[in-house]
VOPAGU-2260 file (C-alpha; in pm, 1 decimal, decimal comma):
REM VOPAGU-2260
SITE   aa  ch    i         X         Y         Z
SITE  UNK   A    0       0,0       0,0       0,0
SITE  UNK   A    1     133,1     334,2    -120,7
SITE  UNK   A    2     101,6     656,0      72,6
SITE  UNK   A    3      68,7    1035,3     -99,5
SITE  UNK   A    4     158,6    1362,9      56,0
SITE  UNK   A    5     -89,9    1633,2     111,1
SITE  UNK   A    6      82,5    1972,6     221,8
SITE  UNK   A    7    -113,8    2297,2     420,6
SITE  UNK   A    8      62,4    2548,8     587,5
SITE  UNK   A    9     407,7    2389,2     528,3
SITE  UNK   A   10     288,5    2022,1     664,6
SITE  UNK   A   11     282,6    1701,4     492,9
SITE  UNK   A   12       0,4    1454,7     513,9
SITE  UNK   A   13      37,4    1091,4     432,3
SITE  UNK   A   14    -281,2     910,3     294,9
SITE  UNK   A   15    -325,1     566,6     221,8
SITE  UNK   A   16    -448,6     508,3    -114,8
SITE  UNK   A   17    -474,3     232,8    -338,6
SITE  UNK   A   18    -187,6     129,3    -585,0
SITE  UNK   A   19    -244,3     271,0    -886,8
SITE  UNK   A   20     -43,2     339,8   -1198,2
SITE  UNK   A   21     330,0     535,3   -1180,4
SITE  UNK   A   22     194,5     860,1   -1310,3
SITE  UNK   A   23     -62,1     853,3   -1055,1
SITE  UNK   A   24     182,0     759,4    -768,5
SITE  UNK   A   25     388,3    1080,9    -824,7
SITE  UNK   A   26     347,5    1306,7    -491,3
SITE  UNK   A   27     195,4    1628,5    -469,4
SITE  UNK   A   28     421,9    1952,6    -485,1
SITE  UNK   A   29     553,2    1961,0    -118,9
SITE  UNK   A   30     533,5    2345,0     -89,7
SITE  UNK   A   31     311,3    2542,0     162,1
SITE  UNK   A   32     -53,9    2588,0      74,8
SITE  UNK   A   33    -201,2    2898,9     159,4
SITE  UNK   A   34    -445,2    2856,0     464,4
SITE  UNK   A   35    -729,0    3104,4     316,9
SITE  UNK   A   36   -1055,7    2892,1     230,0
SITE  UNK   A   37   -1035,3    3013,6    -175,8
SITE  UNK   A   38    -680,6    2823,0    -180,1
SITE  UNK   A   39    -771,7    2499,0      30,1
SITE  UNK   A   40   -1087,6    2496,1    -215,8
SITE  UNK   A   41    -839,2    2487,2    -513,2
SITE  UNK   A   42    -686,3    2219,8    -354,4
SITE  UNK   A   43    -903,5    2004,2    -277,9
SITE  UNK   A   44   -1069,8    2100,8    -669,3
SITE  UNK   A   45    -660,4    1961,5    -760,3
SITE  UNK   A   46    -660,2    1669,2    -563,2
SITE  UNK   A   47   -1043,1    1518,1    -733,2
SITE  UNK   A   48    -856,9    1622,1   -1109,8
SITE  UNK   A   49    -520,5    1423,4   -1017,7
SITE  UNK   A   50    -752,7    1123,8    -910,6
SITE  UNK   A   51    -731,0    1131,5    -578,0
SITE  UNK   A   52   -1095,3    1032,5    -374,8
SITE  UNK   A   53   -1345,8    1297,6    -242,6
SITE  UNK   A   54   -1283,9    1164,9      69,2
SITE  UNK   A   55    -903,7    1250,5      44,4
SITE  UNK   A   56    -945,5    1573,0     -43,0
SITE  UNK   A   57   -1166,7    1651,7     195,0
SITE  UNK   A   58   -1003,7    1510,4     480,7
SITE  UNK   A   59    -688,3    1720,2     365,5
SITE  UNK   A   60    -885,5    2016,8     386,4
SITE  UNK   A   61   -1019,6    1936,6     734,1
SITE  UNK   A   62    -665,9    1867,4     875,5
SITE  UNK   A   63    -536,4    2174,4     721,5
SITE  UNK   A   64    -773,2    2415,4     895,8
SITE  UNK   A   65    -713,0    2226,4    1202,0
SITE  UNK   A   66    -321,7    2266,2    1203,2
SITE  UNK   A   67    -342,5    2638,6    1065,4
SITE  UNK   A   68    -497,1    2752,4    1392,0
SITE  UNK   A   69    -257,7    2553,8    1649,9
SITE  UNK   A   70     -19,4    2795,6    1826,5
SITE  UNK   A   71     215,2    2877,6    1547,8
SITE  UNK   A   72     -40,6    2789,0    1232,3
SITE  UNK   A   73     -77,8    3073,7     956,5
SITE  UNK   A   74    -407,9    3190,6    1110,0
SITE  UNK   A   75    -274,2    3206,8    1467,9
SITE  UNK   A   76     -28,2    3377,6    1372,2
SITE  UNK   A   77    -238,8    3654,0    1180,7
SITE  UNK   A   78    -451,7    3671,1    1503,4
SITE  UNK   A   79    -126,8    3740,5    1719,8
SITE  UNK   A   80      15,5    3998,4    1500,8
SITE  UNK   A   81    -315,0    4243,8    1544,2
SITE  UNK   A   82    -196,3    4550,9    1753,6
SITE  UNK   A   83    -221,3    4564,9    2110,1
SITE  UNK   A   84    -514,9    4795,0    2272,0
SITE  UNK   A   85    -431,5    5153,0    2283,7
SITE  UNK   A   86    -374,0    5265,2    2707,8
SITE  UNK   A   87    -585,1    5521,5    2778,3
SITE  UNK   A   88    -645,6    5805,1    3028,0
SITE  UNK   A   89    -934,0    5989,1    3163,7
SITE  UNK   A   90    -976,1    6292,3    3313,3
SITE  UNK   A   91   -1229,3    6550,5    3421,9
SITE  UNK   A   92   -1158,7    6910,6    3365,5
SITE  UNK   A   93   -1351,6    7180,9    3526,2
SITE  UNK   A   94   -1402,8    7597,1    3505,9
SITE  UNK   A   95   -1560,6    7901,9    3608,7
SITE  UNK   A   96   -1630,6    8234,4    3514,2
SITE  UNK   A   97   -1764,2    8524,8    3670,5
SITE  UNK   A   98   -1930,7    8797,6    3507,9
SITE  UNK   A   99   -2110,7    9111,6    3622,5
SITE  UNK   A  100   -2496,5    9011,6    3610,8
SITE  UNK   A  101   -2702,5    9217,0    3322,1
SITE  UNK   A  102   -3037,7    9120,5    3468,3
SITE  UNK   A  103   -3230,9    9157,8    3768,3
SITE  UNK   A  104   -3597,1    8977,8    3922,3
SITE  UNK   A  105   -3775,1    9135,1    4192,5
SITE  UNK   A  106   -4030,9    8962,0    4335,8
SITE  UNK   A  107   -4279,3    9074,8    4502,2
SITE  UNK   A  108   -4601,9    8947,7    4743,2
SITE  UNK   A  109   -4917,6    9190,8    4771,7
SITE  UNK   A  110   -5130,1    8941,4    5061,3
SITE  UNK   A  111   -5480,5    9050,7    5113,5
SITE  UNK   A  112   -5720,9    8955,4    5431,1
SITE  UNK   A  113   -6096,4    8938,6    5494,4
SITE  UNK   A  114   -6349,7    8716,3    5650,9
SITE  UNK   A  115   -6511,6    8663,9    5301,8
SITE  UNK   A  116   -6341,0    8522,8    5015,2
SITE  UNK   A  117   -6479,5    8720,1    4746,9
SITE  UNK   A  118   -6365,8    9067,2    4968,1
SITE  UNK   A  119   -6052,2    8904,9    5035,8
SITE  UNK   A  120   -6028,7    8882,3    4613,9
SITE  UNK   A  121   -6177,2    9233,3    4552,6
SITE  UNK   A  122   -5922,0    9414,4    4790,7
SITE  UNK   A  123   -5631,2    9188,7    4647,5
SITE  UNK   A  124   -5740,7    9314,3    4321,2
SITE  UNK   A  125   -5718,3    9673,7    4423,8
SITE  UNK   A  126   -5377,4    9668,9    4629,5
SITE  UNK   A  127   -5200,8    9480,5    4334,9
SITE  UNK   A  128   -5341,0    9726,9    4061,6
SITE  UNK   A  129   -5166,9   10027,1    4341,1
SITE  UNK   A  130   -4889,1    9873,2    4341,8
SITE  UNK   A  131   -4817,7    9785,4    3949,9
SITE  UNK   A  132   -4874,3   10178,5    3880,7
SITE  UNK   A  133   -4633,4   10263,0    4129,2
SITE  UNK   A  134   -4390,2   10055,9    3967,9
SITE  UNK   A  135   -4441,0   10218,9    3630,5
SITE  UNK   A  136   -4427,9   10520,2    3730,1
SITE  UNK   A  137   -4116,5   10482,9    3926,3
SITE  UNK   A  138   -3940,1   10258,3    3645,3
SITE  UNK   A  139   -4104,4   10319,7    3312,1
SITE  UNK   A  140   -4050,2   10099,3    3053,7
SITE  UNK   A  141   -3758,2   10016,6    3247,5
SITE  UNK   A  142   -3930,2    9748,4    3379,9
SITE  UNK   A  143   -4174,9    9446,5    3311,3
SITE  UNK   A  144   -4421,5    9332,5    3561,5
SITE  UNK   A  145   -4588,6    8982,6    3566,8
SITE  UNK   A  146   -4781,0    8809,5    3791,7
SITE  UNK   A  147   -4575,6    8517,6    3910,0
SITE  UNK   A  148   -4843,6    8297,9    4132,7
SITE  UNK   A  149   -5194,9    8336,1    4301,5
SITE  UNK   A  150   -5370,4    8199,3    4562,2
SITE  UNK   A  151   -5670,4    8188,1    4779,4
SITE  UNK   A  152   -5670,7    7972,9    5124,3
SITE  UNK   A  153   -5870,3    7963,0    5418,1
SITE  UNK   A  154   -5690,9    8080,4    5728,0
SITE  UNK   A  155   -5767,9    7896,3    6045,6
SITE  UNK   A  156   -5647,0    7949,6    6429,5
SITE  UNK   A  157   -5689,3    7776,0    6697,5
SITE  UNK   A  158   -5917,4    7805,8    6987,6
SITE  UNK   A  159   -5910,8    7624,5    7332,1
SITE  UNK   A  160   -6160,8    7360,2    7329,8
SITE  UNK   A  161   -6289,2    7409,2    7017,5
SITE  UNK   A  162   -5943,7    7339,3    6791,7
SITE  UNK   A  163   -5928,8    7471,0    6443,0
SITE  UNK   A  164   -6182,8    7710,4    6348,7
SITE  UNK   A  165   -6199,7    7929,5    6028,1
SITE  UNK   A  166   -6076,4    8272,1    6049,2
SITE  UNK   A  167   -6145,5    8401,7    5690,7
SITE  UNK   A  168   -5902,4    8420,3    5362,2
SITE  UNK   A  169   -5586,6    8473,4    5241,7
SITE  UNK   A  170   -5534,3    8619,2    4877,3
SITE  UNK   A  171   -5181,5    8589,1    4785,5
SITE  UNK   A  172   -5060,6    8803,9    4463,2
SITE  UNK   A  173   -4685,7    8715,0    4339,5
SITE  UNK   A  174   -4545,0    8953,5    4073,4
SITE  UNK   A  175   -4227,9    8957,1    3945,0
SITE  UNK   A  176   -4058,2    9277,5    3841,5
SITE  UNK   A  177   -3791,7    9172,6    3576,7
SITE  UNK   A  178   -3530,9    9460,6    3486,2
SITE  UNK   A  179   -3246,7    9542,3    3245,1
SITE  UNK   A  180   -3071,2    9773,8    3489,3
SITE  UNK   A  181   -2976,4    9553,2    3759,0
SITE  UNK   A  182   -2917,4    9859,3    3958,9
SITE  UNK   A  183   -3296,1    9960,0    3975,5
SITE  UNK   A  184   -3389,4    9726,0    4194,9
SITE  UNK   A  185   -3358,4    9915,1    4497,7
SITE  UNK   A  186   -3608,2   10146,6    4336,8
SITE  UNK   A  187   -3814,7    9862,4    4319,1
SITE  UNK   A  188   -3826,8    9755,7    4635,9
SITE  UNK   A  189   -3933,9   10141,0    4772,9
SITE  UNK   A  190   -4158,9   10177,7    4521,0
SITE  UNK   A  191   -4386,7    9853,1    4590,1
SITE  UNK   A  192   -4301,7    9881,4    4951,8
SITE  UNK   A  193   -4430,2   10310,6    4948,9
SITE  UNK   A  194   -4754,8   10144,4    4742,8
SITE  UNK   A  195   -4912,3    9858,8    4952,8
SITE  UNK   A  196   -4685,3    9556,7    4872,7
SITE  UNK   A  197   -4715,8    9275,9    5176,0
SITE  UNK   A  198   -4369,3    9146,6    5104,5
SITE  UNK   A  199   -4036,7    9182,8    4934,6
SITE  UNK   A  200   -3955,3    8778,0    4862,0
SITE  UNK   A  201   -3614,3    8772,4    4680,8
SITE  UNK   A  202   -3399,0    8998,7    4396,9
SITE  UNK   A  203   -3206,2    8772,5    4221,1
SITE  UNK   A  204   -2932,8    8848,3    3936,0
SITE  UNK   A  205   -2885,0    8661,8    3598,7
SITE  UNK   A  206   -2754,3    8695,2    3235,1
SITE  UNK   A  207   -3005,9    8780,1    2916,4
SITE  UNK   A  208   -2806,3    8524,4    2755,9
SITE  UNK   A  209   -2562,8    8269,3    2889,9
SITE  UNK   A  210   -2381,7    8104,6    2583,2
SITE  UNK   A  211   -2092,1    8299,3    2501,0
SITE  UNK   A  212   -2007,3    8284,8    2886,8
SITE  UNK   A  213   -2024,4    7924,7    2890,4
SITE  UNK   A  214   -1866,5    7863,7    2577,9
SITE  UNK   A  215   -1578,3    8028,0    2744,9
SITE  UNK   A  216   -1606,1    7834,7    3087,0
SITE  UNK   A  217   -1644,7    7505,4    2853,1
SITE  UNK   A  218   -1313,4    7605,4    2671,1
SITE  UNK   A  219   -1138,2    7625,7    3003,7
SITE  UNK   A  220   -1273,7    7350,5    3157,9
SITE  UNK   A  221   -1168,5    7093,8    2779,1
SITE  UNK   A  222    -800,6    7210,9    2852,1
SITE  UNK   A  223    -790,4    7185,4    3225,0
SITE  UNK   A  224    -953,5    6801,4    3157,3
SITE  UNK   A  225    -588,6    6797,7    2880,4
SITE  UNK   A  226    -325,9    6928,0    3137,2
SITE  UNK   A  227    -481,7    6704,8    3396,2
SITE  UNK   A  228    -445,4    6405,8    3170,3
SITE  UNK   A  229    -145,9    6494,8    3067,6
SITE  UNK   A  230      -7,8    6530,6    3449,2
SITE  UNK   A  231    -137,4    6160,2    3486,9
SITE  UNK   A  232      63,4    6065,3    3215,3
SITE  UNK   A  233     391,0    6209,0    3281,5
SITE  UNK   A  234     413,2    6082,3    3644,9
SITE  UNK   A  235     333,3    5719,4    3409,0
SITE  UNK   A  236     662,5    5844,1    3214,9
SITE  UNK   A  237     417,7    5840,1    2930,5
SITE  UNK   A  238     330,9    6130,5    2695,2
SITE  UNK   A  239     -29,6    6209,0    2527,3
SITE  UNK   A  240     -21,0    6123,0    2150,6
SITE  UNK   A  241    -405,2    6227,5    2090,1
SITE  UNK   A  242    -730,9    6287,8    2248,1
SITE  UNK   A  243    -994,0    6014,8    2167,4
SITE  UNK   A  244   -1311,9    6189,4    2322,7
SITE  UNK   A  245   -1431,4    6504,2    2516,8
SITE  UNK   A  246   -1749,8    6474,4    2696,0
SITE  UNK   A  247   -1955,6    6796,2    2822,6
SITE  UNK   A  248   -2093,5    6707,9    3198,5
SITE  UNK   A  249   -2279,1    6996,9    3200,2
SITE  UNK   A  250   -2339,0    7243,5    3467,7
SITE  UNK   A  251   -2583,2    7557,0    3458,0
SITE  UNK   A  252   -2519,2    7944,9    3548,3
SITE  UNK   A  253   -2553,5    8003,9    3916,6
SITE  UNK   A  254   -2790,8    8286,5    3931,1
SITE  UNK   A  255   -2690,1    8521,4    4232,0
SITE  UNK   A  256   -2962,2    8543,4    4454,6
SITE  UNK   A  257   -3080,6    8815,3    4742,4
SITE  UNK   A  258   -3324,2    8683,9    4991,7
SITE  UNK   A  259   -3474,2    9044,4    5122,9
SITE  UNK   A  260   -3815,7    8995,1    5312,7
SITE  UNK   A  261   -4002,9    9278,0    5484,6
SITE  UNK   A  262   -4356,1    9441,8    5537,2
SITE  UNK   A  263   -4469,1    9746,4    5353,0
SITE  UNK   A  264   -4584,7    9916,4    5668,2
SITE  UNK   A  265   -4187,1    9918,6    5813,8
SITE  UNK   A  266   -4077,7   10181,0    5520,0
SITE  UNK   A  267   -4160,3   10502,8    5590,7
SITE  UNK   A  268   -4113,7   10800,0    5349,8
SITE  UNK   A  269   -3849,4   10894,1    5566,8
SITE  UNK   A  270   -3663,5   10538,0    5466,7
SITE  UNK   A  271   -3344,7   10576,5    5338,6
SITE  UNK   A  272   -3336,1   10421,7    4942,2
SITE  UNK   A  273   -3256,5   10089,4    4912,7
SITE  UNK   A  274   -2917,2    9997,8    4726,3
SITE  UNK   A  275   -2825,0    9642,2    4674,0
SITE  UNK   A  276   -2482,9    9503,0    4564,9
SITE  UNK   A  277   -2535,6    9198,6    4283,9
SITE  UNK   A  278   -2214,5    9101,7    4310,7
SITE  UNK   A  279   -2048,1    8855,2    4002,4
SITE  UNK   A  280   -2305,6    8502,3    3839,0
SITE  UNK   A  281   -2118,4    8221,1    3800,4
SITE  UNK   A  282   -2087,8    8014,2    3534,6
SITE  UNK   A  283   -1962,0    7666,6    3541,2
SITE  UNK   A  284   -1883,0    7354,1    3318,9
SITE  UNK   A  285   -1712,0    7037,7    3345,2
SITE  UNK   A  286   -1618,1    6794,7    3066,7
SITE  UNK   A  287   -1439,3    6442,4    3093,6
SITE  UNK   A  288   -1144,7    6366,3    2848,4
SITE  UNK   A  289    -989,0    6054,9    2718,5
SITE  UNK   A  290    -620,5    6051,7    2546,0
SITE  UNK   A  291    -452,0    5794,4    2430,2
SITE  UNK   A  292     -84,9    5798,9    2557,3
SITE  UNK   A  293     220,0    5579,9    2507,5
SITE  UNK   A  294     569,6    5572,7    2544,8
């Protein structure tokens, strides 16, 4: 019994065959096959033209595959040569900046009693319209007033003996003065206060427009996230060769806020005017950076 030589990926194969004539004897060419599936298909397709069985050829093909992907096979070896995973480094990066405020809120409470709802509702009515004329005519079309909330609630106190008992209404009238000078709101506060207002609840300080600040803060905070990374990296004794991503946390503008509260009936017109200090509205942002670093 006669034996042939099959060779993939530099290996021989013996098969046993029957004996057949000397041309048919003569061994394949011992040199490598390639180990992609179009090549092991042409030689298989070689094998069934130079007489050899299906079963031979396909057996050759199965044994080839199997030896191309031991350790040290063709294929392995393709799969070991694919590059390593880059090392990378993340970092967050933040910022602020401050800038002068170039819009002020106001807002103020007219509060209305009475033992009947609908006179608790009439004489809200008639304080609030007082009080939005003094405002114009102190301001102009300086500023904007809107009414910011309403209410009506029963008010109840408590008696010995007899526990909660109704003690009439409570109209409450929120309107918020908004202004482009941020330095009239002292005016507003004597104003509503000279005209009937209940209470003074809060002046607080913004921007008309926050983008180009944060675009600015956002800047800052992308390279702090860099220099941070690249700190990381140098005490690695590695260097940054690129950034791979830049995310935006996000963070909103801090709007500076005055809590003033008082009664109408404590300014006088004696009262000195009130002047208020805004101060700076803070805008923040944060991102998170990856770079890639090596060697």
């Amino acid at each position: 019994m006669g034996f042939s030589r099959l060779g993939f990926c530099g290996v021989r194969l013996r098969l046993d065959r029957a004996p057949r004539s000397a041309g048919a004897r003569r061994a394949l060419s011992p040199g490598a096959l390639c180990c992609t599936l179009p090549c092991m298909r042409e030689s298989s397709a070689r094998l069934r033209r130079r007489g050899r069985g299906g079963l031979a050829a396909a057996l050759g093909v199965v044994l080839g595959l199997a030896v191309a992907f031991l350790p040290g096979g063709c294929l392995a070896e393709s799969a070991d040569s694919k590059a390593v995973a880059a090392t990378l480094i993340r970092a967050s990066g933040q910022a602020e900046v401050v800038v002068p405020p170039d819009r002020a809120w106001v807002d103020v409470a007219v509060v209305s009693r009475d033992a009947e709802a609908s006179a608790a509702v009439a004489a809200n009515a008639a304080e609030s319209k007082r009080v939005s004329e003094a405002l114009g005519q102190a301001l102009g079309l300086a500023a904007r007033v809107t009414t910011s909330g309403y209410s009506l609630a029963p008010n109840y106190r408590y008696v010995q003996g007899q526990g909660q008992i109704l003690d009439g209404f409570i109209v409450r009238n929120r309107l918020r003065v908004s202004l482009e000078d941020v330095s009239a709101a002292g005016q507003v506060i004597d104003a509503a206060s000279k005209a009937g207002a209940s209470e003074i609840q809060q002046v607080s300080y913004g921007l008309a427009d926050e983008g180009p600040v944060h675009e600015r803060a956002l800047a800052e905070a992308t390279r702090n996230g860099v220099a941070r990374a690249g700190v990381m990296a140098g005490a690695l004794e590695l260097t940054v060769r690129r950034v791979v991503s830049v995310e935006d946390s996000g963070a909103a503008p801090a709007p500076v806020v005055r809590e003033v509260r008082m009664l109408a009936k404590s300014a006088g017109d004696s009262a000195a005017p009130t002047s208020l200090e805004p101060g700076g509205v803070h805008v923040r942002a944060s991102v998170t950076v990856a770079v890639e670093v090596g060697p």
